[in-house]
C-alpha positions, -999 to +999 in steps of 0.1 A: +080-374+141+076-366+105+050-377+089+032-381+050-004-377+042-023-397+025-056-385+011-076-412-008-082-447-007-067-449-046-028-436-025-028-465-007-035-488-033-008-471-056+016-472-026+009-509-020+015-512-059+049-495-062+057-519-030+047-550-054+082-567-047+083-562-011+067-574+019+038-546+029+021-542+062-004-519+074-004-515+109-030-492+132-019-472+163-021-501+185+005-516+165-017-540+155-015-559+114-045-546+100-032-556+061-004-569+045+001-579+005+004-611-010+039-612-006+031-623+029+030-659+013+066-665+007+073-664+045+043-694+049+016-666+060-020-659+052-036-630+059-063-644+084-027-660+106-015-628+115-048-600+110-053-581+146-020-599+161+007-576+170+038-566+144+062-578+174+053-613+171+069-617+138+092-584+133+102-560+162+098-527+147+107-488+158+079-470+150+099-433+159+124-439+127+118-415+099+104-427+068+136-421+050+156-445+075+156-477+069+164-506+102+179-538+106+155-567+118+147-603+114+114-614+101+101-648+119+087-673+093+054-692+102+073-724+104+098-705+131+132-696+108+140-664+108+157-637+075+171-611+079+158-580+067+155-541+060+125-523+078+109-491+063+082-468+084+058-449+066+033-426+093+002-425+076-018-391+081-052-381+076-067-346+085-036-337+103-044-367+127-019-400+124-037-429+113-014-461+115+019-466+099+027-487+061+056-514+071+083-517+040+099-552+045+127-561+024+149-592+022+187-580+028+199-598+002+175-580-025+188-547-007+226-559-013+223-571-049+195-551-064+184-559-100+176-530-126+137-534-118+142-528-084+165-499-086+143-486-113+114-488-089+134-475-063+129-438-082+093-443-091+089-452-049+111-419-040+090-398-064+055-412-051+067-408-010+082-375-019+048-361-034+037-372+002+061-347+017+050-320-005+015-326+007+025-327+041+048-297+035+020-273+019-005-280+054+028-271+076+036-245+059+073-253+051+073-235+015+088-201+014+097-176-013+122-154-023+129-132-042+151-120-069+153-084-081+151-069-121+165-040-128+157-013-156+187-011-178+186+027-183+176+040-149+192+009-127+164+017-102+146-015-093+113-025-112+105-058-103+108-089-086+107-125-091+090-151-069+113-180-063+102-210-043+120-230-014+115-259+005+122-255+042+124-294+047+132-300+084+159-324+080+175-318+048+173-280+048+164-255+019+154-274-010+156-253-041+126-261-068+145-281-094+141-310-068+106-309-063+085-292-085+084-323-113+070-343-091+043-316-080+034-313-116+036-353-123+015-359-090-008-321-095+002-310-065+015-279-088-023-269-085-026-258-051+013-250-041+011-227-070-019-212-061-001-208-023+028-191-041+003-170-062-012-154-032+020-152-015+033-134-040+005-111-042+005-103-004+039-098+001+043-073-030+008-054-014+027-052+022+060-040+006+040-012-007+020-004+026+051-002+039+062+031+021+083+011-010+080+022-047+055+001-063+070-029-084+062-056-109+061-090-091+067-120-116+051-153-108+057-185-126+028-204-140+029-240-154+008-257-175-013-274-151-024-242-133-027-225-172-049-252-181-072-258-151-110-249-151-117-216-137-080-204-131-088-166-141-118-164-118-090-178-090-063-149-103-088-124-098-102-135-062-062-138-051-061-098-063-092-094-049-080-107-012-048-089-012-060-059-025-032-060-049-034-036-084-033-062-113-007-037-129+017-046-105+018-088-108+033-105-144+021-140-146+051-154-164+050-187-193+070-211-210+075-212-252+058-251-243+028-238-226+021-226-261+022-258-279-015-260-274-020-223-285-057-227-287-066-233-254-038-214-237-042-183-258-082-175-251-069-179-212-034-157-220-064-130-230-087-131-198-059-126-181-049-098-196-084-082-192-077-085-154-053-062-161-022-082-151+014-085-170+027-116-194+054-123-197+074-152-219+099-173-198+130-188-217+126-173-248+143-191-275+147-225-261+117-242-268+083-235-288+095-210-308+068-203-337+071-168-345+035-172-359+023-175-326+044-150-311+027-121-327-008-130-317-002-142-279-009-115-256+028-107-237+040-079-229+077-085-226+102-115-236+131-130-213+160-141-231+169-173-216+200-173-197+215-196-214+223-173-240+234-147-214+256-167-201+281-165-234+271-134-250+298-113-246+328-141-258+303-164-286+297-148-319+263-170-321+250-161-285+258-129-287+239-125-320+208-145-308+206-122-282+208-088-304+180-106-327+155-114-298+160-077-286+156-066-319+124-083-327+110-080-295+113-040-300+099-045-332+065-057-318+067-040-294+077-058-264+100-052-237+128-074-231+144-087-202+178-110-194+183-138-170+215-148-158+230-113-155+263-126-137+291-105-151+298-071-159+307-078-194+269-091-191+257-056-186+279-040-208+269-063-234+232-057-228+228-019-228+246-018-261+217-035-275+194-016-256+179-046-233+152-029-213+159-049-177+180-074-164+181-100-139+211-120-124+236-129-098+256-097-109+229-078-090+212-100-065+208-141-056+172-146-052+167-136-013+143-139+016+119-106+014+135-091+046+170-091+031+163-082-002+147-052+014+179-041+035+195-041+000+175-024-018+200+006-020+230-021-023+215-030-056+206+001-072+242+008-076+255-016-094+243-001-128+261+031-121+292+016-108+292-014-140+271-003-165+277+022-192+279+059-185+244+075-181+244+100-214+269+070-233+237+048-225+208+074-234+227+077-266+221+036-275+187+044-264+183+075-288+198+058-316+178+028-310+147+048-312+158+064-343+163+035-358+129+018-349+109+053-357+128+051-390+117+014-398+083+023-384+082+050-411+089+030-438+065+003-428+034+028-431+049+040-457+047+005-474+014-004-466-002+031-478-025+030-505-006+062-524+029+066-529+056+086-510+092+095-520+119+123-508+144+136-531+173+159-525+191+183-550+231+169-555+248+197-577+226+192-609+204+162-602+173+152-580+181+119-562+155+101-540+164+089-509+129+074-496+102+055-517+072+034-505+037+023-514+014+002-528+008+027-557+046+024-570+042-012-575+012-002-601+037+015-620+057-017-624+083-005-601+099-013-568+114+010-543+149-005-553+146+010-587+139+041-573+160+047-536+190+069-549+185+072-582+174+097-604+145+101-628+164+091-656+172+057-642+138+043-640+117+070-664+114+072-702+131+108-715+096+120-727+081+114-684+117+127-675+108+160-696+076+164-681+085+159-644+118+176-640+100+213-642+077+202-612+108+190-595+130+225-602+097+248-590+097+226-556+131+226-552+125+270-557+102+265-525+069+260-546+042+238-531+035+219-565+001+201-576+006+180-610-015+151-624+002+128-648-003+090-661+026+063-657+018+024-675-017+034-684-026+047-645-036+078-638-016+097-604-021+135-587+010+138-571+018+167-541+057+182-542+062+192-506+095+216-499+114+209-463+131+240-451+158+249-427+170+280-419+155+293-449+171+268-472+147+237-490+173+206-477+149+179-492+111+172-507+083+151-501+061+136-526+029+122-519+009+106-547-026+089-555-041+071-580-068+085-591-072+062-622-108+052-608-120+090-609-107+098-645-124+067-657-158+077-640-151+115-656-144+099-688-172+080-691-199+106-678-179+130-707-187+101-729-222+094-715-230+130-721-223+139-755-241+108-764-272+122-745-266+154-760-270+136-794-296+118-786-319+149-764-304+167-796-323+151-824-351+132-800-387+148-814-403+132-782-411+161-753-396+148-720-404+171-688-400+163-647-429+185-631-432+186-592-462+179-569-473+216-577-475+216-609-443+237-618-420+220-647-383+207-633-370+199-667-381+202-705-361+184-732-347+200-763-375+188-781-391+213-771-381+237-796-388+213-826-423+205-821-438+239-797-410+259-808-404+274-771-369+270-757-363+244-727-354+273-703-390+297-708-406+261-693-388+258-661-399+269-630-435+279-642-468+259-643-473+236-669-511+244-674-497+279-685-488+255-720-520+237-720-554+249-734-577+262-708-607+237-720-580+208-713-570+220-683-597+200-661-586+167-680-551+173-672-551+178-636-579+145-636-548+125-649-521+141-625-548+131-595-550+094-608-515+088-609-507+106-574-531+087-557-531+050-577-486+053-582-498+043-615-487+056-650-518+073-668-517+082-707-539+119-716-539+136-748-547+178-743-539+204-764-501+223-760-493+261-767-475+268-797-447+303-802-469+305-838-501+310-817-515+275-825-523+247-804-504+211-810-524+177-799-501+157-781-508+125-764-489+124-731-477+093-705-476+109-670-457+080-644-450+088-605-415+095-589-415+075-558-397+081-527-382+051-506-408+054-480-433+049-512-449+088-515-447+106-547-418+129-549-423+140-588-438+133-622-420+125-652-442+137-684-431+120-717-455+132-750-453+132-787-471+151-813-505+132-827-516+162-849-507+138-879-521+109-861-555+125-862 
């Protein structure tokens, strides 16, 4: 006998709830009325009449029918009249172990003429028993999977597989999962059947393998529930853990909804991708479709839904849906895959556009693991025998990868800080045929201005005259180096010649701006001849001397007041200038200000060319290093002769 489980006090209540309208019993294994609802009133009952008496004193009841049969009885009222009525048996199972049984009693004239409330509750009651089942169903192990093959588009080898779940019910059959899984997800049974299916999955893809097949990508679905739930990476990893399974080989795939709350499901999307496993995107392009989002989720491939498949080679608008999701997906660099693969025009259609896999009727229903493996071979040939010849599709796939490299190229190019631009020789004029950078937007330009025109269309005569001899010398086969200024910015552009056999077919020119280095050379060339001016006419002697003593530097003023040039100072002692008797004085000062880090002021007597000695009263101040030594003195003095 089947039966349904029932796991918590808060089931039965709901159950005796949904029931509000009927007549409810609850009946033990001795057949005995343990409770009933208050329903029991309308028949002249209370509660306390019938509690411990047995059911067949008011209703005779077969306990063997299944829940989902409903029999014919009459229900005796206290006062001894009789109704017919409608009997439904609900086993109630705890642990495995039956329990007792619920008793559905219905008037038959409710079941004859039902109103909208009762037919509407009629659902809720089918949903609510059915989640039951699924229960039940989980702890006898009636779920099974199969599995549905993907195929790569170019080789038409097998890469993959999907995990499909059924429902072996043992009365109605296969159940496929559009009947059931909304009401695991309403009633959370979705946690732990999905989990079931996740290890499944896992195991069977590890024994295919240990069983001498070529490794593949098995693709599990994950819903929101299981997404969202506390520790569900931890549970990925200890499912890959038991199997033994290489995260590589399982894809976890998602819906555009389980997005809508991007930040909780993207931090997850991430861990998940740590482990090492695949993402993939389920459905693409019918539902959550922010394109914001889509670059910064972690997935590694789309899947066009197949609802756009299913068209694409007869409707204008799915078929051009479908190039665009192929397109962008190569873009960012994501492989895409198509469901619903039924036809051959399908895969015709798809290898045109240079969809990576495929996935469909065309090359497999989903199947039972032992006889998708006996076809294995089967569906490996379909490609060959369908698709587009193997070097007509390498050619899409060439050109496809042209044309990405290409746009690749220009995108650097775009985003460099410089500037790049080809140009070609046609009989007498240069015209460019590439342009990109951030620098050509400085100029005031864009690459439209530029992209096969020449340098008359978008240069004044005067920068035309100047650039064209760079252009003829590279053209020659000359690597050419020129600096030049364009709307007050200063460029050093590189002319690179491209030969073949011999020949210079095109040239590359790479530019920077180098405005920021010309304005630091312009003002040092600036800052310099003013200091030149100033050292120049300045009477006051400026020196550097090191810790020894010798002289670093000695200003031009040095000549005016001691009449020795700058260069007989350097690199000797600076006591060789100083009067002997002075000395002593001197190198007092020069002790004071090593050890204190503290200017000092000294006047001593300095060696003039004439023979003479000139009074000059000197301020010595320390040189520090960062780690707060003395690296050097700078010595500034003036002549005090007149002074005195």
């Amino acid at each position: 006998m089947k039966s349904l489980k029932l796991t918590s006090y808060d089931q039965y209540y709901k159950l005796l709830y949904l029931y509000h309208a009927e007549l409810v019993f609850i009946i033990n294994l001795q057949e005995e009325i343990v409770g009933a609802n208050q329903n029991l009133i309308k028949y002249g009952y209370s509660i306390n009449d019938l509690l411990h008496k047995h059911i067949k004193t008011i209703l005779r009841v077969d306990f063997s029918i299944s829940h989902e049969d409903r029999m014919a009885s009459q229900l005796t009222y206290k006062n001894g009249d009789q109704v017919d009525v409608e009997v439904q048996v609900i086993p109630i199972v705890e642990k495995g172990e039956l329990k007792g049984y619920f008793l559905v009693v219905k008037d038959q004239s409710e079941v004859n003429n039902p109103s909208p409330q009762v037919k509407k509750d009629a659902l809720i009651k089918k949903e609510w028993i059915t989640a039951f089942e699924l229960q039940y169903a989980l702890d006898k192990k009636q779920f099974t999977l199969f599995y549905q093959p993907k195929l790569s588009l170019t080789t038409g080898k097998i890469v993959g597989v999907e995990a499909l779940i059924r429902w072996k019910h043992p009365k109605r059959g296969l159940i496929s999962p559009g009947e059931f899984i909304p009401i695991t997800e309403e009633s959370g049974l979705i946690i732990p059947i999905g989990e079931w299916t996740l290890r499944e999955a896992c195991r069977q893809n590890k024994a295919w393998q240990e069983e001498g097949h070529p490794p593949m990508l098995m693709s599990v679905n994950l819903s929101v529930r299981q997404l969202h739930q506390p520790g569900f990476v931890p549970i990925v990893q200890q499912i890959l853990n038991e199997t033994e399974l290489d995260p590589s080989y399982l894809e976890l795939e998602i819906t555009e909804s389980m997005l809508m709350d991007h930040e909780k499901s993207i931090p997850v999307l991430r861990d998940l991708k740590n482990l090492g496993v695949q993402i993939s995107l389920d459905d693409f392009g019918t539902g959550y479709s922010s394109l914001h989002y889509l670059k910064n989720i972690p997935i590694d491939r789309l899947k066009i839904d197949q609802s756009f498949v299913r068209n694409c080679s007869i409707d204008t608008n799915d078929a051009t849906i479908v190039k665009t999701i192929i397109a962008m997906a190569h873009q960012l660099n994501l492989e895409v895959i198509a469901e619903g693969v039924e036809i051959k025009e399908h895969l015709l259609f798809l290898q045109r556009h240079v969809c990576d896999e495929a996935q469909g009727y065309l090359f497999s229903k989903p199947l039972p693991p032992e006889e998708l493996i006996c076809i294995l071979k089967d569906v490996e040939q379909v490609i060959p025998t369908s698709g587009l010849p193997k070097d007509l599709s390498n050619q899409h796939w060439i050109e496809e990868a042209n044309s990405v490299d290409r746009q690749e190229l220009i995108d650097t190019i775009s985003k460099q800080q410089g500037m790049i631009m080809k140009f070609i020789k046609k009989g007498n004029a240069f015209i460019h045929t590439l342009c990109g950078g951030e620098l050509i937007y400085k100029f005031g330009l864009i690459p439209e201005q530029i992209i096969g025109k020449e340098l008359k269309d978008f240069l004044e005569k005067e920068l035309v005259n100047e650039k064209l001899p760079y252009y003829e010398r590279a053209w020659s086969g000359e690597k050419v180096v020129y600096e030049a200024k364009l709307n007050d910015v200063f460029y050093i552009t590189s002319l690179q010649p491209v030969k073949k056999m011999g020949q210079v077919v095109e040239v590359i020119s790479s530019s920077f701006d180098i405005t920021p280095r010309k304005k630091i050379e312009e003002e040092l060339k600036l800052r310099e001849a003013n200091y030149r001016i100033i050292t120049e006419n300045m009477l006051d002697l400026v020196g550097v001397w090191d810790l020894e003593g010798n002289v670093i530097y000695a200003s031009p003023s040095h000549k005016k007041v001691l009449g020795f040039n700058p260069e007989d100072y350097k690199g000797k002692k600076g006591h060789s200038w100083v009067h002997p008797e002075d000395i002593p004085i001197v190198d007092e000062h020069f002790k004071n200000v090593l050890n204190a880090k503290q200017q000092s002021l000294v006047i001593f007597r300095a060696k003039h060319t004439n023979g003479g000695w000139v009074k000059i009263e000197v301020q010595v101040a320390p040189v520090m290093e960062e780690s707060g030594t003395v690296k050097q003195f700078v010595v500034v003095g003036r002549d005090v002769n007149n002074r005195m």
